[in-house]
C-alpha positions in Angstrom: 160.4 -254.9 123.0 157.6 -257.2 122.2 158.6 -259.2 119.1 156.1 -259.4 116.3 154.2 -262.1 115.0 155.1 -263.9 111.8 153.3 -266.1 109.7 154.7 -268.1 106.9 152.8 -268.5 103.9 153.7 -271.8 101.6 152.5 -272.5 98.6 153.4 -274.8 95.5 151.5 -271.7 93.2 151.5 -268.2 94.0 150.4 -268.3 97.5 147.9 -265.9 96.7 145.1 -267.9 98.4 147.0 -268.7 101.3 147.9 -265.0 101.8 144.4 -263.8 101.7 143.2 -266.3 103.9 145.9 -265.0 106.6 145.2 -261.2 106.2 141.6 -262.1 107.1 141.8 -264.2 110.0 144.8 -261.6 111.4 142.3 -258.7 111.2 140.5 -260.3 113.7 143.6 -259.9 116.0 144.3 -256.4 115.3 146.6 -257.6 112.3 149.1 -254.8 111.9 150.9 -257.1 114.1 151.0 -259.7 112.2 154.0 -260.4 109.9 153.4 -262.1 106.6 156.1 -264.0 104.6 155.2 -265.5 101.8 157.5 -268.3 99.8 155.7 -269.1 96.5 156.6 -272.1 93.8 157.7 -274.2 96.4 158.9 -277.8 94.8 160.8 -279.6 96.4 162.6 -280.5 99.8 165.2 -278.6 100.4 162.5 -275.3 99.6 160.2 -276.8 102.6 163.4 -277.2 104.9 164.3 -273.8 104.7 160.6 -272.5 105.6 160.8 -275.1 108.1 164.2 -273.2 109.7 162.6 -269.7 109.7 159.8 -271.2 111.3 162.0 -272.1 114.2 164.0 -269.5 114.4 160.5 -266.9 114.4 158.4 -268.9 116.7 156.0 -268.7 113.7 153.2 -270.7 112.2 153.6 -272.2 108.9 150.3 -271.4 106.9 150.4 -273.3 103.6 148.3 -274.2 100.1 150.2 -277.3 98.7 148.2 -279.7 96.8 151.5 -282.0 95.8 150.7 -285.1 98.1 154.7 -285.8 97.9 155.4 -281.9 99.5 152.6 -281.6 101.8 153.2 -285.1 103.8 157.2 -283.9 104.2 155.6 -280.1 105.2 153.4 -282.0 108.0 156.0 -284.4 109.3 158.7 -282.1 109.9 156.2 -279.2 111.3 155.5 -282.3 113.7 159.3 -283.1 114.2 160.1 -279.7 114.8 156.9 -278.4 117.3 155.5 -276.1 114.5 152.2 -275.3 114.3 151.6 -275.6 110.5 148.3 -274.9 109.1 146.7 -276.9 106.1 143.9 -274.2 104.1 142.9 -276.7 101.6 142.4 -280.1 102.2 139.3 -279.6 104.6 137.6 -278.2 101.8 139.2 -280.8 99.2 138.4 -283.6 101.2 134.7 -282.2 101.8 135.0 -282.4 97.8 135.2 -285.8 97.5 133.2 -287.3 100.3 130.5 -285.0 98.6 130.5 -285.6 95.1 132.8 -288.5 94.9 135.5 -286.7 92.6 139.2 -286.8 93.0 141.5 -283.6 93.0 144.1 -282.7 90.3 147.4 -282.1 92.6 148.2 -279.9 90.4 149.7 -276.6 91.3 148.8 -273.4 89.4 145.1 -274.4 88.5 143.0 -271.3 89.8 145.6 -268.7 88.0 145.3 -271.0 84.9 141.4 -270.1 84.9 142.0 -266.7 85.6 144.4 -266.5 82.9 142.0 -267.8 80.3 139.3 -265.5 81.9 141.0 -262.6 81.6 142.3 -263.9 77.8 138.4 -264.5 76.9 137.5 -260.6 78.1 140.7 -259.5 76.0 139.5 -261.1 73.1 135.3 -260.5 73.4 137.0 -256.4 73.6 139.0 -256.7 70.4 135.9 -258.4 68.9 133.9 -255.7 69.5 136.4 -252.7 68.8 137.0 -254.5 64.8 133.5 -255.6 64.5 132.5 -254.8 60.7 135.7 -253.5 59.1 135.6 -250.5 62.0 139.1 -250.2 61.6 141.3 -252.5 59.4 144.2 -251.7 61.9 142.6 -254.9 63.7 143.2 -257.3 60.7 146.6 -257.7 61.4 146.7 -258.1 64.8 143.4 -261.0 64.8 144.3 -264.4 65.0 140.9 -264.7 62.6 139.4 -262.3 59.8 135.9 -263.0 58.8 134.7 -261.7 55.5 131.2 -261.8 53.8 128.4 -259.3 52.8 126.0 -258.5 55.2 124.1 -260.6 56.7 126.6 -263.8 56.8 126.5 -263.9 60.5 129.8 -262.4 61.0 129.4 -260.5 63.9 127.7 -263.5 66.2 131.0 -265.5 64.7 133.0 -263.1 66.4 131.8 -263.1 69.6 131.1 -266.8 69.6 135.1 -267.6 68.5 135.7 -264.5 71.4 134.7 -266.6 73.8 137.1 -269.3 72.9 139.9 -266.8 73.2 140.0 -266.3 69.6 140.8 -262.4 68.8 138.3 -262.0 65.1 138.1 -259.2 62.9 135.1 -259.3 60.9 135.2 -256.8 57.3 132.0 -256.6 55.5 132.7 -256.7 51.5 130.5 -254.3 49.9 130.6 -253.3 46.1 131.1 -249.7 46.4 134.1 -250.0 49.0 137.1 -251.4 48.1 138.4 -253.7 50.3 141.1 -252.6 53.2 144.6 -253.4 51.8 145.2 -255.1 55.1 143.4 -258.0 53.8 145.7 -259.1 51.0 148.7 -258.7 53.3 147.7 -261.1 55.8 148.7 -264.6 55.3 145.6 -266.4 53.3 145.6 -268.8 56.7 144.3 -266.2 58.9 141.1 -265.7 56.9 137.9 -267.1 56.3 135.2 -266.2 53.7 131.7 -266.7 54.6 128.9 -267.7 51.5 125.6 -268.1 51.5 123.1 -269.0 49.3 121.1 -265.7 47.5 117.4 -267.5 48.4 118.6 -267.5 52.0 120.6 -264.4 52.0 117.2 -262.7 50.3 114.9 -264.3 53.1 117.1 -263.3 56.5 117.2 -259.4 54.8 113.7 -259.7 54.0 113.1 -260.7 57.6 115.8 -257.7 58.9 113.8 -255.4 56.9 110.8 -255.8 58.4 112.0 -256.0 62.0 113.5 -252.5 61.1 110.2 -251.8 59.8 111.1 -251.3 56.3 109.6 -252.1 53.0 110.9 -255.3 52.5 111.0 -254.4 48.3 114.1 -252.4 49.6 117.0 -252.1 47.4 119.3 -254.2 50.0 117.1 -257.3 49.8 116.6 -257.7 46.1 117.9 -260.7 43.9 119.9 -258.1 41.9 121.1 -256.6 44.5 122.4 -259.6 46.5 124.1 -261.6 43.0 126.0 -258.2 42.9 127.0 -258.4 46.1 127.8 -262.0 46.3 129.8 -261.5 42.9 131.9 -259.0 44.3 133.0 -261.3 47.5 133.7 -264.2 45.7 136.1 -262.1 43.4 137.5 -260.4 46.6 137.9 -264.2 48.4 139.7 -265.5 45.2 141.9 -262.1 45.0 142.4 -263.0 49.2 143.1 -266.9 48.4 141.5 -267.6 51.7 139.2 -270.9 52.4 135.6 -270.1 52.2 132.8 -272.0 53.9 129.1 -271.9 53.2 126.9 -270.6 56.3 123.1 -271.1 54.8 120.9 -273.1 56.8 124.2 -273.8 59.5 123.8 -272.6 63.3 126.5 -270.5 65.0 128.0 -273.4 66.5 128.2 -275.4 63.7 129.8 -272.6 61.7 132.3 -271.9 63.8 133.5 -275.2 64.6 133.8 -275.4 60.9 135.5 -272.3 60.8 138.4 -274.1 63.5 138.3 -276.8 62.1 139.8 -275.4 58.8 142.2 -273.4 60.4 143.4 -276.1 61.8 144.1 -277.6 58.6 145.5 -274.7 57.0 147.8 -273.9 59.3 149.2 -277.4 60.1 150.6 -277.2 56.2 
């Protein structure tokens, strides 16, 4: 019986990376007969000596991703004591690093799931964004980490996205006159809300300009003074009913809004 090949993949992480690179080199020797083991989250010693004993007993190679200087020195010296053939698939490529661009590693286990973690967290919250985008449904107000509310035209759909891509889940609910505001709102603690203002010339110039890009008479009901005082009347009474902290967008950039927006959070919530 012709015993099978085994590989042992190490890592101080997942071992993910180390796996993959296995599977693809053992395709090129028809690798169905190609065993692979994998011991993930090793940290100390005694987790390297019992790798180390399989890899006797299996006649194996040792095929790690440890970027702890302390655990990969003891992994190479007693690979070397032992006759095993242990395999390094980083430092190559970590060492090219630094000769290149003269920058120094982390060590630090974990860092590649950490960045897909908050990539995957980003997409999450970029998808709520868009599903609670302008008061769609006020099921999302209790379940967002922010609520934006203003009339239209107070940039709360771009805040969204923008805090989205911080990891922030946002809600945005316009405030309108002639819809009452979702309940939801006033059962949310006042610290998970923001109200956005704006000035009525500025508000009366951006809807002049989204008028016309619609191709619409710009004497249209939705960009007159009346119109917007009303409007902006009715969210101030709705903010002061909310309690929430309220921060004036005219003239401000995107950026500069929503670091504002954090920035009072932060404040609010370290009460």
């Amino acid at each position: 019986m012709v015993q099978k090949e085994v590989v042992y993949v190490v890592s101080d992480s997942v071992g993910e990376t180390a796996e993959f690179v296995v599977k693809a080199v053992a395709t090129q020797f028809n690798g169905g007969h190609v065993e692979i083991r994998r011991n993930s989250y090793v940290d100390d010693f005694e987790d390297i000596e019992d790798v180390i004993l399989l890899a006797i007993r299996d006649h194996s190679i040792i095929a790690y991703t440890i970027v702890v200087p302390a655990l990969k020195e003891y992994l190479d010296r007693r690979a070397t004591e032992e006759g095993i053939l242990a395999v390094d698939l980083l430092s190559p490529l970590m060492n090219a690093f630094v000769t290149r661009f003269n920058k120094q590693p982390h060590h630090q286990p974990g860092l590649m799931r950490k960045l897909d973690e908050e990539y995957f967290q980003k997409i999450e919250a970029i998808e709520f964004a868009v599903k609670y985008d302008d008061g769609r449904d006020p099921r999302g107000i209790t379940k967002a980490d922010i609520v934006l509310i203003g009339v239209s035209r107070t940039s709360k759909t771009p805040l969204s996205m923008y805090l989205a891509h911080q990891r922030f889940k946002v809600a945005n609910v316009p405030l309108v006159p002639e819809v009452a505001p979702p309940d939801e709102l006033f059962e949310i603690p006042r610290k998970n809300c923001i109200g956005l203002i704006i000035s009525p010339d500025k508000l009366n110039e951006i809807r002049k300009e989204r008028l016309k890009a619609l191709g619409l008479a710009s004497q249209a009901n939705y960009a007159t003074f009346e119109r917007i005082l009303e409007e902006l009347d009715h969210a101030e009474k709705v903010m002061k009913r909310v309690g929430c902290p309220v921060i004036n967008v005219s003239n401000k950039a995107i950026e500069e809004t929503a670091g504002l927006i954090l920035e009072v959070l932060k404040k609010e919530r370290s009460f």
